[in-house]
Residue frames as qw, qx, qy, qz and C-alpha x, y, z in Angstrom:
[[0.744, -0.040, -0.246, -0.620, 23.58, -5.86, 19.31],
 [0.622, -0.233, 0.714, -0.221, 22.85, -9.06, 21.56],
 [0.009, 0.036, -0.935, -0.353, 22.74, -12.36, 20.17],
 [0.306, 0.528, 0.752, -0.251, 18.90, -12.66, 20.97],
 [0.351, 0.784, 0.134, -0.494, 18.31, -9.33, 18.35],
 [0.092, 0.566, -0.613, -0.543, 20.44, -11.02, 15.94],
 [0.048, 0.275, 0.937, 0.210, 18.24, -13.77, 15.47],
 [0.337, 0.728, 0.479, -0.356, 15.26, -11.77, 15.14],
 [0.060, -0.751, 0.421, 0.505, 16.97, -10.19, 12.79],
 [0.219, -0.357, 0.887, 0.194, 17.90, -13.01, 10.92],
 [0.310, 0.449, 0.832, -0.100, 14.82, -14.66, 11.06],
 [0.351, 0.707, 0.183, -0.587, 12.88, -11.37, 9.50],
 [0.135, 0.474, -0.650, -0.578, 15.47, -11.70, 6.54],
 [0.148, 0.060, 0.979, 0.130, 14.57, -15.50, 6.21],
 [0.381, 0.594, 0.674, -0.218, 10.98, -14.96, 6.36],
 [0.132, 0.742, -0.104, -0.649, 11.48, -11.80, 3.88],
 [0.082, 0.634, -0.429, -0.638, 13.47, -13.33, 0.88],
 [0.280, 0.327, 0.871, 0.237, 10.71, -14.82, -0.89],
 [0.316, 0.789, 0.444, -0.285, 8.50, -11.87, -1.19],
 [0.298, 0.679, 0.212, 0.637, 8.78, -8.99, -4.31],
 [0.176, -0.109, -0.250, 0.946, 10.58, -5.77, -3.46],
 [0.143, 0.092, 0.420, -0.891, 7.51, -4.29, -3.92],
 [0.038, 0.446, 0.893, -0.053, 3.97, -4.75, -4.48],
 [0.092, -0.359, -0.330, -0.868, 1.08, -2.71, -6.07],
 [0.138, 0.076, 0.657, -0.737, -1.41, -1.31, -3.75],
 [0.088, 0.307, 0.947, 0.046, -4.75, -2.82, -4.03],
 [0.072, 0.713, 0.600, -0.357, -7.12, 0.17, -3.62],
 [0.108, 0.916, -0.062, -0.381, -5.10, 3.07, -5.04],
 [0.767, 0.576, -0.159, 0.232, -2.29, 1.62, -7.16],
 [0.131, 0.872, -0.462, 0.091, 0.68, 3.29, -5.71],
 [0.673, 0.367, -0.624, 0.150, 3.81, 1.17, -5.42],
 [0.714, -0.655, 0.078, -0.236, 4.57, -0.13, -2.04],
 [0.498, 0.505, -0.621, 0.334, 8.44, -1.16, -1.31],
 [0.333, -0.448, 0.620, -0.552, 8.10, -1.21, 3.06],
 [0.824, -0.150, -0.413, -0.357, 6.51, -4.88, 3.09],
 [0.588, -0.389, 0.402, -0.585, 6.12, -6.40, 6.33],
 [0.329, 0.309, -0.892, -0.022, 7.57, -10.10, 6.48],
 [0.750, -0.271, 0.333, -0.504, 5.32, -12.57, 8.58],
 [0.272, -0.290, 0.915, -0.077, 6.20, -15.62, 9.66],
 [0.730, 0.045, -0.158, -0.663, 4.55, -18.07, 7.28],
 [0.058, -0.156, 0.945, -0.283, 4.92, -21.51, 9.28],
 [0.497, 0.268, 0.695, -0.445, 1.24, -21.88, 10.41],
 [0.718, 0.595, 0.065, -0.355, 0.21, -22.17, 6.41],
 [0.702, -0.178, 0.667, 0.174, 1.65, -25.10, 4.80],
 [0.580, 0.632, 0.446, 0.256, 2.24, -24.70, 0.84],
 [0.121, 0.973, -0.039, 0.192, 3.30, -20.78, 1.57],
 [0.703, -0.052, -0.123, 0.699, 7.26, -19.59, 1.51],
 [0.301, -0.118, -0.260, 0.910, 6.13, -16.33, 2.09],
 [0.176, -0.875, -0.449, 0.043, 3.63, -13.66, 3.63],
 [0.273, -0.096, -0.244, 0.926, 4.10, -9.84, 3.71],
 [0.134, 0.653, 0.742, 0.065, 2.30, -6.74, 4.16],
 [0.195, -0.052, 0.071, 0.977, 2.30, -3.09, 3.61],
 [0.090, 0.708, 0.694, -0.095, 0.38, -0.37, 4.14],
 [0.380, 0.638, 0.423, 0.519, -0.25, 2.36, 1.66],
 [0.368, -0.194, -0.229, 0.880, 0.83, 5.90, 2.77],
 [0.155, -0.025, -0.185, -0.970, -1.59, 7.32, 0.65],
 [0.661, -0.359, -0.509, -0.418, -4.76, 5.39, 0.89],
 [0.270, -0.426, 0.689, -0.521, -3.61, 3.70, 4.18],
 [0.946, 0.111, -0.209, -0.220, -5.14, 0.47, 2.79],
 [0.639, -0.462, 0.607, 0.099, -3.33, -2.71, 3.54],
 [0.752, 0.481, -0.366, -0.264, -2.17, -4.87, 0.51],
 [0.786, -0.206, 0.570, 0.122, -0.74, -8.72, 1.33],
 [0.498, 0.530, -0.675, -0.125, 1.90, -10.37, -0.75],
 [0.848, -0.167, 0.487, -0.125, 1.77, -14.09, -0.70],
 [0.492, 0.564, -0.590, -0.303, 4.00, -16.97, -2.26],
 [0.425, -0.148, 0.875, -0.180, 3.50, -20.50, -2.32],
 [0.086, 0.285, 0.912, 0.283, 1.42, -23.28, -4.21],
 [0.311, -0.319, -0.367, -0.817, -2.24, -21.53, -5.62],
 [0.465, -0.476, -0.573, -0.479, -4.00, -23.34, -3.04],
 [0.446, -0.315, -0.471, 0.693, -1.90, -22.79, 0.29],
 [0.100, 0.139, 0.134, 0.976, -2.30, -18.92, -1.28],
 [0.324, -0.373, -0.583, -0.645, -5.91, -19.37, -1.67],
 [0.675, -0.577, -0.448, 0.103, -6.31, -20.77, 2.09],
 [0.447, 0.043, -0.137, 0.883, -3.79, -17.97, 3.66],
 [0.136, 0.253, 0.103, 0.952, -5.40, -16.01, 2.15],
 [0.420, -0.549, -0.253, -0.677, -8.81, -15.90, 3.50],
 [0.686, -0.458, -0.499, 0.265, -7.75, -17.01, 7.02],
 [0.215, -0.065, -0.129, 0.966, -5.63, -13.74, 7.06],
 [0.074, -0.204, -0.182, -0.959, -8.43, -11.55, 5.90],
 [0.558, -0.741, -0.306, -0.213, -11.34, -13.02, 8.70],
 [0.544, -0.489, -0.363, 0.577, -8.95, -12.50, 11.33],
 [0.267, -0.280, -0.110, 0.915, -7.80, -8.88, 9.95],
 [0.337, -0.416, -0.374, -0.758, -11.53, -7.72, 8.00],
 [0.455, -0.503, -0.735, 0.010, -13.32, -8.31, 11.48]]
């Protein structure tokens, strides 16, 4: 493995180990363990962003962490860019 795919790597972990191993799925319930790390830089207040999407429903379900109102703003900047 190059040195460039070990920092991506790396980074994913970093951006990962704030979130919950898993996360309930908003539409259908089922559990969700595969969350999707994102890079949460551009949203001041948040130490982490994932997402996952539901095998069975095929819904999405975000996991945020950070202060209530970084969460609050995150959150609905994520969901016009990805409800449009």
């Amino acid at each position: 493995m190059g040195k460039s795919m070990r920092n991506k790597k790396r980074k994913k972990i970093n951006m990962g180990r704030f979130l919950p191993e898993s996360v309930e799925c908003n539409n259908c319930h089922e559990m969700l363990t595969d969350i999707e790390a994102m890079d949460p830089k551009p949203f001041p207040g948040i130490d982490g962003i994932g997402c996952a999407r539901c095998p069975v429903c095929r819904d999405y379900t975000w996991a945020f962490v950070g202060e209530a109102e970084a969460v609050l703003m995150a959150k609905e900047a994520l969901m016009e860019t990805y409800m449009e």
